[in-house]
C-alpha positions in Angstrom: 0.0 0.0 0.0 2.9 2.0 0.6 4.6 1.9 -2.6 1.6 2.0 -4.2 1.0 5.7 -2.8 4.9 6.5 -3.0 4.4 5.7 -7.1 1.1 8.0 -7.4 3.4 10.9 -5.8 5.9 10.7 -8.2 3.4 10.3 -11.2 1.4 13.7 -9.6 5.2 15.3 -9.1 6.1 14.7 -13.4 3.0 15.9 -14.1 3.3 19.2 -12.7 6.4 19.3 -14.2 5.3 19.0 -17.5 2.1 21.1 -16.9 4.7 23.8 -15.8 6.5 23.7 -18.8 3.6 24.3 -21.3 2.6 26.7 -19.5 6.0 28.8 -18.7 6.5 30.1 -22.1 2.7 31.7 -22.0 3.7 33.3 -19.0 6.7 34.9 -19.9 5.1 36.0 -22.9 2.9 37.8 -21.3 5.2 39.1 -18.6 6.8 40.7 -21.4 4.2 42.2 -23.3 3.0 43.8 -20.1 6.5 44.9 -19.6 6.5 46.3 -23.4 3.1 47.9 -22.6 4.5 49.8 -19.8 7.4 51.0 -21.2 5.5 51.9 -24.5 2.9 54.3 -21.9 6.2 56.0 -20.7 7.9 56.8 -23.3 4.4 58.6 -25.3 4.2 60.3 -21.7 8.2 62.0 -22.5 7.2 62.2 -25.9 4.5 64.0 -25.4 6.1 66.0 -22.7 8.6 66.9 -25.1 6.3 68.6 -27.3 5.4 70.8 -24.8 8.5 71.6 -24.2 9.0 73.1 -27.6 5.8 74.7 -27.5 6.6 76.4 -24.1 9.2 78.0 -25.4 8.3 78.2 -29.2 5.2 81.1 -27.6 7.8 83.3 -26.0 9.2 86.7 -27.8 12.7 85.3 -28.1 11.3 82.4 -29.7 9.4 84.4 -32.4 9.5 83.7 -35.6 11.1 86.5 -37.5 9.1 88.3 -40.4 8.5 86.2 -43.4 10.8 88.2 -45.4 14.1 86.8 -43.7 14.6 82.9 -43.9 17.4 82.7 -42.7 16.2 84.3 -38.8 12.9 81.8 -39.6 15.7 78.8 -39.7 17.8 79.5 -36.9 13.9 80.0 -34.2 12.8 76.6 -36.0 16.3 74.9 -35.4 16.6 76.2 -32.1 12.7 74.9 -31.3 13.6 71.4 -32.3 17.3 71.3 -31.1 15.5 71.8 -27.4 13.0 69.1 -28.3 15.6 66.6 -29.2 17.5 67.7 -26.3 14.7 67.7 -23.6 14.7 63.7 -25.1 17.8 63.0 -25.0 18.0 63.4 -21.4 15.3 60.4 -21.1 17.4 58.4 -24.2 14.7 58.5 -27.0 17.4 59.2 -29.7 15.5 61.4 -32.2 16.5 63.9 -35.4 15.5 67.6 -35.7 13.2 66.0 -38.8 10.9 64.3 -36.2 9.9 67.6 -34.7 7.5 69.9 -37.1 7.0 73.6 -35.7 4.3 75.8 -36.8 3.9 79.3 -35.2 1.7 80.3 -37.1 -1.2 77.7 -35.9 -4.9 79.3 -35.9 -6.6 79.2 -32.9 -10.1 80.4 -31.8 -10.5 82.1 -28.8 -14.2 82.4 -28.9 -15.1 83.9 -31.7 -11.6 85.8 -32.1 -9.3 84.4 -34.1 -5.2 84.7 -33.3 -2.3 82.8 -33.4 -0.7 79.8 -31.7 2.8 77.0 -31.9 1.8 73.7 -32.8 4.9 71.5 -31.9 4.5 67.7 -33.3 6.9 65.3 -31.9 7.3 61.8 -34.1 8.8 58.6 -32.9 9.2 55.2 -33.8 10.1 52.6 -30.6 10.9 49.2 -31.3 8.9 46.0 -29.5 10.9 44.6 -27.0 10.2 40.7 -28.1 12.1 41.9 -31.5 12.1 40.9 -35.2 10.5 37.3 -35.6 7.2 38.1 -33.9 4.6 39.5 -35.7 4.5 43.2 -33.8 6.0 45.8 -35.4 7.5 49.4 -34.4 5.2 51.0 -32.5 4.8 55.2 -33.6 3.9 57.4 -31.2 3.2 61.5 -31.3 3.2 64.0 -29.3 1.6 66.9 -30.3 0.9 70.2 -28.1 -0.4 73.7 -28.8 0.3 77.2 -26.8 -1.3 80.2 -27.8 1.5 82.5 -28.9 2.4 85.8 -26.4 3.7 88.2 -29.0 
């Protein structure tokens, strides 16, 4: 009677083994994708952060757009704009080009029933899935955008 009990043990023990084993890889599967999920939140949250970063400072006098006569003053405020934007992500390591950040300080806005201007600052960036190429998920693109009603 003994043995007989001893031997259903050890059948019960492999059999959680094996149960564990099918089930492991679901697990960390999803461990990661939560993970993934998580991170992918975060970083929108800095993206989008960054954006208003640029448009904080994009409203300001010093920020202004020159007249539309000189280019060359219109390059340097947009290039300065996006050179704070890919800095302000930087310092959270999203690795990003001036190219990803569009400034346009000449957005219309209504302010109830009066129109004026504001600084749309759109912030674009493509983060890569943690479970990597061979699974069917893609880049994931995320935007920031944010708009300040200009002070000048």
């Amino acid at each position: 009677m003994r043995r007989a009990h001893s031997l259903t043990q050890q059948d019960q023990r492999g059999a959680v083994m094996v149960e564990f084993a099918i089930i492991l890889p679901l697990l960390l599967f999803m461990f990661v994708g939560i993970v993934d999920f998580g991170l992918i939140i975060r970083e929108h949250q800095i993206v989008q952060n960054a954006a208003r970063e640029g448009a904080r400072i994009s409203v300001t006098k010093e920020y202004r757009i020159a007249t539309a006569g000189d280019a060359t003053a219109q390059a340097a405020v947009e290039t300065a704009i996006k050179n704070r934007v890919v800095q302000y992500l930087q310092q959270e390591n999203i690795t990003i080009t001036t190219n990803d950040v569009t400034v346009d300080q000449g957005f219309p806005i209504n302010f109830g029933g009066t129109w004026g201007t504001a600084s749309q600052i759109t912030v674009s960036y493509s983060r890569p899935m943690l479970v990597g190429n061979g699974w069917p998920f893609g880049p994931v693109d995320l935007t920031g955008v944010s708009v300040f009603r200009n002070l000048y």
